[in-house]
N, C-alpha and C positions, 0 to 999 in steps of 0.2 A: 443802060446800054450794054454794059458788061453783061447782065443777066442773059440779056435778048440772043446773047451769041453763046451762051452757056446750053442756053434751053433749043436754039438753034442745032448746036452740035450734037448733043442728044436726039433730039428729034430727026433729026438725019439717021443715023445710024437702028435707031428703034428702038430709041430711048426717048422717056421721057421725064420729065419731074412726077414724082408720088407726091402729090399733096394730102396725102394721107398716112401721117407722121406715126401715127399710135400705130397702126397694123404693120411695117415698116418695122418700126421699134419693137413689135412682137416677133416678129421671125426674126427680126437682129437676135434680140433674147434667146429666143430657141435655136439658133442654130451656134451662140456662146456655147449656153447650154449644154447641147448636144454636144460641144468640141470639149466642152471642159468634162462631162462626164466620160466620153470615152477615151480622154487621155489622163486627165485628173483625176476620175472615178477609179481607174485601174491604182494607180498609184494611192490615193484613200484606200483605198479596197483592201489593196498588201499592207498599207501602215495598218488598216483595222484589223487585219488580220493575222499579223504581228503580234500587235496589242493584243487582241484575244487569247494568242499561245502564248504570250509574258503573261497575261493575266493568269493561264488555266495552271501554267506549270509553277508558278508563287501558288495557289491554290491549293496542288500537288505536295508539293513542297509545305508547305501548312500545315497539311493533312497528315503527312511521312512523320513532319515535327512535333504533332500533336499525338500521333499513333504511340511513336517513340517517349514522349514523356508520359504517356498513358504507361507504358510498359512497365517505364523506370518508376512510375508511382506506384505501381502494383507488385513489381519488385520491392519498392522501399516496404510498405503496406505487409508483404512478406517479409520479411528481415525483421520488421520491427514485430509481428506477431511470434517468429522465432527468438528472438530477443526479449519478446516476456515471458515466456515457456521457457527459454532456459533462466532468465532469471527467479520463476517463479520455482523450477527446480534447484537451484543453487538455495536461493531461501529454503525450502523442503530439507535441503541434507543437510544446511548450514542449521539449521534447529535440529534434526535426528540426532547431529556430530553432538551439537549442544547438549542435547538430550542424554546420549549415550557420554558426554564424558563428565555431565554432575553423575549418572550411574556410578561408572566407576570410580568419580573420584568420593563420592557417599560410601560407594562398596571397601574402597581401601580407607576412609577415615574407620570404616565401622572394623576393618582385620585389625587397624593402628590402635586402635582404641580396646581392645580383646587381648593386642599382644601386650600392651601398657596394663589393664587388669591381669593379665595373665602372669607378666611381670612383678608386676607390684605385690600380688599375693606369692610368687614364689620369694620376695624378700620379705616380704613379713613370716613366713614360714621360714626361712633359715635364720632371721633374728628370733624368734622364740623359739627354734632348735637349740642355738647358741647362747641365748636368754636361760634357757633349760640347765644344757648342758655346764654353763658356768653355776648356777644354782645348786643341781646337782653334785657338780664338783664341791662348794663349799659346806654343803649339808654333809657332803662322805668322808673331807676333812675336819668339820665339826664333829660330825661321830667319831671320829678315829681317834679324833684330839681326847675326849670323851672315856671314849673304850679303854685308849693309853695309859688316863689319869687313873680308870677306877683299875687298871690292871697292875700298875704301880703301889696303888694305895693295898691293893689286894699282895703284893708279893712284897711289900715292907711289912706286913701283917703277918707273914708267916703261915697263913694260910693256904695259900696256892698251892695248888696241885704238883708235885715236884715233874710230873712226865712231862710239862710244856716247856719245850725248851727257849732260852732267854734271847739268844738268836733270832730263833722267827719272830719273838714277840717283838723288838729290834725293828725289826726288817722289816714289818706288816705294819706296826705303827710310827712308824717314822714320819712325820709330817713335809719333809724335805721328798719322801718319794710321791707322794698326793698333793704338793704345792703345786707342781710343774702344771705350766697354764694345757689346755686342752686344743691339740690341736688337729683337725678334720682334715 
């Protein structure tokens, strides 16, 4: 009974029941649909759209951070190729320096070692001066001593020449003036 005055009322007015639920249930669907896309669609639409410029500019950004550590790689990549050039010249002069200072120190062992013979023969050379000269000296004491005795034995003989006077002969052979050590 309830129905009869339901279908009633409708049917009055110029309505009626759709007993055809699926087609019904399709334009309900489509015109959701339709309400959700043009007020829902907008709003997806700016959040996709959103999303898309958060996406591009992390992208961006990516790209800036990747450009940049590109750079500083290629900067490092610089640096460290300047950095074996100068070490491989630091090594270069640090063997030259090497080089040039066994030179010199070869060059002044070989003057030290010239001025050391140079040395050495000039004292070998003023000890056989001195060798000499003490020799000398006792060979011209020996002779004097010598000359004194036979000039002695010659003037207790009676012989001698009376013009040489006793004086010089004294004086020239005295062994006390030819002791005296020799000195340079």
């Amino acid at each position: 009974m309830y129905w009869i005055k339901i279908s009633l009322i409708f049917s009055a007015h110029g309505f009626g029941i759709n007993t055809n639920i699926l087609e019904t249930n399709i334009i309900n669907l489509a015109v959701v649909i339709s309400i959700v896309f043009s007020f829902v669609g907008d709003l997806l639409k700016d959040l996709l759209i959103t999303r898309k410029k958060a996406i591009l500019q992390n992208i961006c950004t990516v790209n800036d951070r990747v450009k940049e550590i590109e750079k500083k790689m290629n900067d490092a990549i610089l640096q460290l190729e300047t950095a074996k050039k100068k070490s491989i010249e630091i090594r270069e002069q640090g063997l030259f320096s090497a080089k040039q200072e066994k030179q010199i120190c070869l060059q002044q062992t070989e003057e030290e070692t010239q001025r050391l013979k140079q040395a050495k023969l000039d004292t070998i050379r003023l000890t056989q001066q001195k060798t000499i000269e003490q020799i000398s000296q006792k060979i011209i004491i020996f002779s004097l001593k010598q000359v004194r005795e036979k000039l002695l034995i010659k003037m207790k003989s009676r012989t001698f020449q009376p013009w040489v006077n006793q004086v010089k002969i004294k004086k020239y052979t005295s062994i006390k003036f030819f002791s005296k050590p020799f000195v340079s």
